[in-house]
C-alpha positions in Angstrom: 29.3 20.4 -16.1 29.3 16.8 -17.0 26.1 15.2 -18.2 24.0 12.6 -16.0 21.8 10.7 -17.3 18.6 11.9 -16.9 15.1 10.3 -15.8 12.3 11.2 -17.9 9.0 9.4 -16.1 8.1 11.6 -13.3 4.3 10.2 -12.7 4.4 6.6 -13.4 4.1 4.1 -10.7 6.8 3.5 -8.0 7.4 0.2 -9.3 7.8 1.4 -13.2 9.6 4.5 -12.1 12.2 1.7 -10.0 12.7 -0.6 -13.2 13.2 2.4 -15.3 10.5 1.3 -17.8 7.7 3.7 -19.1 4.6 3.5 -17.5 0.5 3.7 -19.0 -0.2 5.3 -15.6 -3.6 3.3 -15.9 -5.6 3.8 -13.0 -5.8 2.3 -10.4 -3.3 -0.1 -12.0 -1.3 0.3 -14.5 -0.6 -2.0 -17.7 2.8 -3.4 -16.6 1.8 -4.4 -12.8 -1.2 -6.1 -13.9 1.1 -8.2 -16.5 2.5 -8.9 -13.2 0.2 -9.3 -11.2 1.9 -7.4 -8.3 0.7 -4.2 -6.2 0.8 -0.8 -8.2 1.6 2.3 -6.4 1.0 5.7 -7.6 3.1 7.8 -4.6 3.0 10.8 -6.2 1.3 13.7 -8.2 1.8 15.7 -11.2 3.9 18.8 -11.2 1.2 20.7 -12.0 -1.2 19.1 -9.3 2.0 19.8 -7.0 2.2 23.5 -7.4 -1.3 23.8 -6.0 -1.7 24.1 -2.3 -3.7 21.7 -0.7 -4.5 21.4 2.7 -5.5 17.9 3.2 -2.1 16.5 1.4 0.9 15.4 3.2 4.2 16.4 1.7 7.7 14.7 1.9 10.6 17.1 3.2 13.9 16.6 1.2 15.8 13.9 2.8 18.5 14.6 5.3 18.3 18.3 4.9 21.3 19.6 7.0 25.1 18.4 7.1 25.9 17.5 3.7 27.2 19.0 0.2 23.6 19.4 -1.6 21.1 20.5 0.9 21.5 23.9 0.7 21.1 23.9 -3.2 17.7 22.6 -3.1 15.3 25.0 -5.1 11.8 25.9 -3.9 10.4 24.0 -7.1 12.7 21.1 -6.6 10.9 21.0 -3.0 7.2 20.6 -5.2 8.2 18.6 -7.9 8.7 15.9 -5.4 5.8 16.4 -3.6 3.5 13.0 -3.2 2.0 11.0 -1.2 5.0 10.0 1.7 6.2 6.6 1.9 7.5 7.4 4.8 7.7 10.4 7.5 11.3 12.2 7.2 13.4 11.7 10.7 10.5 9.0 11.9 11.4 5.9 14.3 10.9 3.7 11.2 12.7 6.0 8.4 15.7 5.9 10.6 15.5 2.4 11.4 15.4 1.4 7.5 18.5 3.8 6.6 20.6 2.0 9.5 19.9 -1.2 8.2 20.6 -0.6 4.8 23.7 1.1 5.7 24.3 -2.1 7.7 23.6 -4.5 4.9 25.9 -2.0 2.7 29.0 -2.6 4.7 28.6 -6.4 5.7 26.8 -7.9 2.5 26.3 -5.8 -1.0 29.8 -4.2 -0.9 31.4 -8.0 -0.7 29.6 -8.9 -3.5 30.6 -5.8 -5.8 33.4 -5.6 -9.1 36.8 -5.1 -7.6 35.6 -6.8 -4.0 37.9 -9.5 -4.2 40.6 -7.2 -3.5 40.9 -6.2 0.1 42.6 -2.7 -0.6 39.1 -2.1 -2.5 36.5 -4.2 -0.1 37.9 -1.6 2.3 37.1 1.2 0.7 33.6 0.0 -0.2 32.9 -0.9 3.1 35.0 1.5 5.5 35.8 4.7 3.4 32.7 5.3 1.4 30.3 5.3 3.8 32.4 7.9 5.3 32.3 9.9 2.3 28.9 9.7 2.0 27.9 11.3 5.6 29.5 14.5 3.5 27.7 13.5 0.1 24.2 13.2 0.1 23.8 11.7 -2.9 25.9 8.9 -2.1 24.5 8.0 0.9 20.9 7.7 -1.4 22.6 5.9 -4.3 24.2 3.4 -1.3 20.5 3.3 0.0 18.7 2.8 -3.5 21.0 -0.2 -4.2 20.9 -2.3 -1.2 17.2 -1.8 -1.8 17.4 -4.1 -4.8 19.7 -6.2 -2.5 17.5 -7.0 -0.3 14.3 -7.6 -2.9 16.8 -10.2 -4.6 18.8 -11.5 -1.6 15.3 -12.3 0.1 16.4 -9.8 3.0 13.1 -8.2 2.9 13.0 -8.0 7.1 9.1 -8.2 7.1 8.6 -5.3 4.6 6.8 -5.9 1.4 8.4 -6.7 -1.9 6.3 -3.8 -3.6 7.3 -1.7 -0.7 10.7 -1.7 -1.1 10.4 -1.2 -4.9 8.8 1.9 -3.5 11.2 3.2 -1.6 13.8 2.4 -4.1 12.1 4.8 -6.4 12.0 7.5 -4.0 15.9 7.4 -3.0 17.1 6.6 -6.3 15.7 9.7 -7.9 16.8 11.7 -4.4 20.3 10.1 -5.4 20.0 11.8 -9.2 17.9 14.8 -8.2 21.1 15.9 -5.5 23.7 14.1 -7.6 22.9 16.5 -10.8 22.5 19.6 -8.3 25.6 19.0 -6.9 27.6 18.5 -10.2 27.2 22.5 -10.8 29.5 23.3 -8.1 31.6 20.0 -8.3 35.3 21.0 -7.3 38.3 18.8 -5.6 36.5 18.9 -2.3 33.5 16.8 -4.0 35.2 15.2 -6.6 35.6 12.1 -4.4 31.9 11.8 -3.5 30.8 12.7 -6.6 32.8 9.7 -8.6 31.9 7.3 -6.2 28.2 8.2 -6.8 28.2 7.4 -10.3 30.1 3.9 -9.8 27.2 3.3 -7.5 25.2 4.3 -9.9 26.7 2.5 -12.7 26.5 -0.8 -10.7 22.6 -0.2 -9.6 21.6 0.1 -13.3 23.4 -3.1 -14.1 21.5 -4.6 -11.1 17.9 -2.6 -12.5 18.2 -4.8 -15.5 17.1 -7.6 -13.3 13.4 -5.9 -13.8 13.7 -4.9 -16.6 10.5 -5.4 -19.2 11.5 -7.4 -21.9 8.7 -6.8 -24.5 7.2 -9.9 -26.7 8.9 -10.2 -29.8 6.4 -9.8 -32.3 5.7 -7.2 -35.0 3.2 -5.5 -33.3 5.5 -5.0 -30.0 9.4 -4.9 -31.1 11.6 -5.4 -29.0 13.2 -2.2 -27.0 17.2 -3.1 -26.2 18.1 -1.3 -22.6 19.2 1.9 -24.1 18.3 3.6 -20.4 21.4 1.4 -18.8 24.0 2.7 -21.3 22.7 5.7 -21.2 23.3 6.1 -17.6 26.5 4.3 -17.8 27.6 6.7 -20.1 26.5 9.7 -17.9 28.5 8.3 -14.7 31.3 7.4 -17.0 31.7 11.3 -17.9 31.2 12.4 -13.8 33.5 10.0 -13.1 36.4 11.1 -15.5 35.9 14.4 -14.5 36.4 13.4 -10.8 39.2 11.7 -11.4 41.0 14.5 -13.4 40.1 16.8 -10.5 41.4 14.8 -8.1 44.3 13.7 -9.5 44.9 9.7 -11.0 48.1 9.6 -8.6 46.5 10.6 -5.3 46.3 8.7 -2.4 42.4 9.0 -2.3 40.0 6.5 -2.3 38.6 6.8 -5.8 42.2 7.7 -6.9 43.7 4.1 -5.2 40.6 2.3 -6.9 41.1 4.0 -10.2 44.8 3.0 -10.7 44.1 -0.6 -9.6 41.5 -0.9 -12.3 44.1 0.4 -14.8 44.8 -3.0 -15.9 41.1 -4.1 -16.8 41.5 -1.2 -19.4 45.0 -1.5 -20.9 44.3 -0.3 -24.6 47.9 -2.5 -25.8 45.9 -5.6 -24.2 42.0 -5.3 -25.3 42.6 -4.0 -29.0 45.6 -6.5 -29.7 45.4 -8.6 -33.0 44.0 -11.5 -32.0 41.3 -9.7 -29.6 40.4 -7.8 -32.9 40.4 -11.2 -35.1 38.5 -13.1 -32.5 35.0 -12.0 -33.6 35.8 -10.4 -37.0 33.1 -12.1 -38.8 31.1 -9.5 -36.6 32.3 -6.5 -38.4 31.7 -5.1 -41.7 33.2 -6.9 -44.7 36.0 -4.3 -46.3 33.7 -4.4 -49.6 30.7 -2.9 -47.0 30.2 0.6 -48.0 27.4 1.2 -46.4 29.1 1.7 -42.8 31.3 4.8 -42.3 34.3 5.1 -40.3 32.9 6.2 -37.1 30.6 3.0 -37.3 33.5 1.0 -37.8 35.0 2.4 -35.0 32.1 2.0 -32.6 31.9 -2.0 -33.5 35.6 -2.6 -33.3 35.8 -0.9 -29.7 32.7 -3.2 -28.2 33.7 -6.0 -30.1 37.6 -6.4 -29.5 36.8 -5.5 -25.5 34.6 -9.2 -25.8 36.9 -10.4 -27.1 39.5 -9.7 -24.4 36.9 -10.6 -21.6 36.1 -14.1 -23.1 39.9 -14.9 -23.6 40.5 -13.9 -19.7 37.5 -16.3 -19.0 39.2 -19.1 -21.0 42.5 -18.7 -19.5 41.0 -19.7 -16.2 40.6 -15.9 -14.6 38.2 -16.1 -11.7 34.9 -15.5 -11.8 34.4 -12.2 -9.8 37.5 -10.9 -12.4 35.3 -11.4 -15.3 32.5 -9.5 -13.3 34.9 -6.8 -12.6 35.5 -6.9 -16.8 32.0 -7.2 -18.0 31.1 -4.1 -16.5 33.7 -1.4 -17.8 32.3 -2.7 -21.0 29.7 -0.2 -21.1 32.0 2.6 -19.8 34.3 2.6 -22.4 31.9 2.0 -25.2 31.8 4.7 -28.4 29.0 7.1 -28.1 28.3 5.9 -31.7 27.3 2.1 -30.5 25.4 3.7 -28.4 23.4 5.5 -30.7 22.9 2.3 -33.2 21.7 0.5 -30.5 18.8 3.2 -30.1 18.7 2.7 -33.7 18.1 -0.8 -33.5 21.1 -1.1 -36.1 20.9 -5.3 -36.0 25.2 -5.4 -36.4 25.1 -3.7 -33.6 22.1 -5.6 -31.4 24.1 -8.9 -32.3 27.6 -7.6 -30.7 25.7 -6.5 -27.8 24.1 -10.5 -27.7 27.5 -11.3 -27.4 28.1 -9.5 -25.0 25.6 -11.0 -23.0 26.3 -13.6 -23.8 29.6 -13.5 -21.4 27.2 -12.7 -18.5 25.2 -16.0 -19.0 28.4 -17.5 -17.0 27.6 -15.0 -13.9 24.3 -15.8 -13.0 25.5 -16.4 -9.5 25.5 -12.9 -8.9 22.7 -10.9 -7.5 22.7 -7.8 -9.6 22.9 -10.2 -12.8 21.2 -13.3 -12.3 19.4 -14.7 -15.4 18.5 -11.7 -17.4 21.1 -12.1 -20.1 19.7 -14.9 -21.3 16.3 -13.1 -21.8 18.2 -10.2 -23.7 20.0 -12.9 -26.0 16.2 -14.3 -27.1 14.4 -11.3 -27.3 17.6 -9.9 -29.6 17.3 -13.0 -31.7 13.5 -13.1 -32.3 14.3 -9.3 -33.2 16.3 -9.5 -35.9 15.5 -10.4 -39.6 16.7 -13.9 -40.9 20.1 -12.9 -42.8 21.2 -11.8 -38.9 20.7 -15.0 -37.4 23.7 -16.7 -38.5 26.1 -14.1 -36.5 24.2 -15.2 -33.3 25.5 -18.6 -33.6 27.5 -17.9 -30.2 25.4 -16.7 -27.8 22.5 -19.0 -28.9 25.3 -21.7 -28.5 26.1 -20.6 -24.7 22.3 -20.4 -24.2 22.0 -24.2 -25.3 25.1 -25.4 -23.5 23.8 -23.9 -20.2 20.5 -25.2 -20.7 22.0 -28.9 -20.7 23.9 -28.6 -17.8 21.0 -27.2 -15.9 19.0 -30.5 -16.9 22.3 -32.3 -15.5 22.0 -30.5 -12.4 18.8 -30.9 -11.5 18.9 -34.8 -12.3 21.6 -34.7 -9.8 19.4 -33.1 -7.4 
């Protein structure tokens, strides 16, 4: 079965749990919500706590629980694990009118503003084909619902419901989305292959948008920085789902995920991204020949993430459109080594400075709503990281952080 990423708070706040960040659990308000002076919600209990009966607590049932590919998997202790407080009444007048409207705002807003939307063959399937798909796939439908949650925090579409709310309820269906998604991957066949790709892209695209919220920790020596290990991760995990799919349901098939797949074929053209001059561009980022103190598979790991920048800032300078770049910048963490991976958990500073520059190339996208202005937060926090003999190599992105700060002041004196 391929691996998911996998979740590992279970009793921290709703808001924590939403931003993937670990959480104090201080009661009655934890560390990170009084930082930001926002609402803290603890919605649920511990396991333990869960297994107990209790007859003055209210329990959840599991969402949607007839009709689709992962109901009848459920296990008794999946059922009390996510027992807690209910943010909502399954099947109630306002639980249905929510889910309409974030399948509503799916169709006619987020999907026009996802990778690949430019193209109509694809907006179609975003918009007409996957919904579909996800009446037979549970998990889709609550990864289509946990995303448009974030949507409509950051778009302002908030329709009279709390800010802290919705963070709430994006907790709930996001884990409901990984919870089903990861129960349905035992049985995965070419029935569910189709669902279950299009889950992780979903996936894939709300962990990009996550790092909006993400907690970027001070740089000082007593708290390091902590690079957002959690959205590769999880990148990696939907990458592996998704190639399985796509093997199982064949690359020349005239299904949805099948027609997308081949028309992002030339975003990954290895000829293309590891060509010469893609590999020259930022070769002062890689190990010197003399270095012996990298090995091969380290080597490897660096030239992959740093020759596929390469590529996307040379499409950007040849004039490609913005929402082509977007498309670009996020197979970057699908196709990355395992190994660059692992050095960034490592805090390996060679490769915290390739992934500055690689956010670098998202300073240019702000415009979007699932990236906004958190790449430039990443680059500082990277920089303030590292020891002195790195800060040379981050000439570059500190460069594009200075250059957009200057035409900001010009656009505001225009204002």
């Amino acid at each position: 079965m391929p691996r998911l990423y996998h979740t590992k708070s279970k009793t921290g706040c709703a808001r924590c749990r939403a931003r993937r960040v670990k959480c104090d659990e201080t009661k009655p308000k934890c560390k990170s919500c009084t930082r930001h002076q926002v609402n803290c919600l603890y919605d649920r209990t511990n396991r333990w706590k869960a297994s107990q009966p209790d007859d003055n607590s209210a329990t959840e049932p599991v969402l949607h629980q007839t009709g689709t590919a992962t109901s009848q998997t459920a296990t008794h202790d999946d059922k009390h694990f996510e027992e807690s407080v209910p943010l909502m009444s399954a099947e109630s007048r306002d639980r249905r009118y929510l889910e309409l409207r974030l399948l509503h705002l799916w169709t006619t807003e987020v999907c026009q503003t996802l990778p690949g939307a430019y193209d109509p063959i694809n907006l179609r399937i975003w918009a007409h084909d996957v919904p579909k798909i996800a009446l037979d796939y549970e998990p889709l439908l609550t990864a289509i619902f946990s995303i448009t949650l974030l949507y409509m925090v950051f778009s302002n579409s908030q329709v009279g419901i709390g800010k802290d709310e919705l963070f709430a309820y994006r907790a709930r269906y996001f884990e409901a989305a990984l919870r089903n998604h990861r129960q349905a991957l035992g049985s995965m066949d070419h029935h569910t292959a189709n669902g279950a790709s299009f889950t992780s892209i979903v996936l894939i695209f709300d962990a990009f948008a996550s790092l909006r919220e993400r907690w970027v920790q001070p740089t000082n020596a007593n708290v390091p920085y902590k690079p957002p290990t959690e959205w590769l991760q999880m990148c990696r995990g939907a990458r592996n789902v998704a190639s399985v799919g796509l093997r199982m349901i064949g690359e020349d098939s005239d299904t949805s995920f099948g027609i997308m797949a081949r028309g992002a074929a030339p975003f990954t053209d290895p000829e293309v991204i590891y060509s010469e001059a893609n590999r020259a561009r930022f070769a002062h980022l890689l190990p010197a020949n003399a270095d012996q103190s990298e090995n091969d598979t380290d080597n490897e790991a660096y030239t992959t993430a740093v020759a596929y920048i390469a590529s996307v800032a040379a499409a950007k300078e040849a004039g490609e459109d913005f929402v082509k770049t977007a498309r670009r910048v996020t197979i970057f963490p699908i196709i990355l080594h395992d190994r660059f991976i692992t050095l960034i958990e490592m805090l390996n500073p060679r490769a915290m400075v390739i992934l500055a520059h690689y956010f670098a190339l998202l300073c240019h996208l702000d415009r979007i709503w699932w990236i906004s202005n958190y790449p430039e937060k990443e680059i500082e926090a990277i920089n303030g990281s590292l020891r002195s003999e790195w800060h040379g190599m981050m000439a570059w992105p500190l460069q594009v952080l200075r250059d957009r700060g200057q035409q900001s002041a010009v656009n505001g004196s225009e204002k």
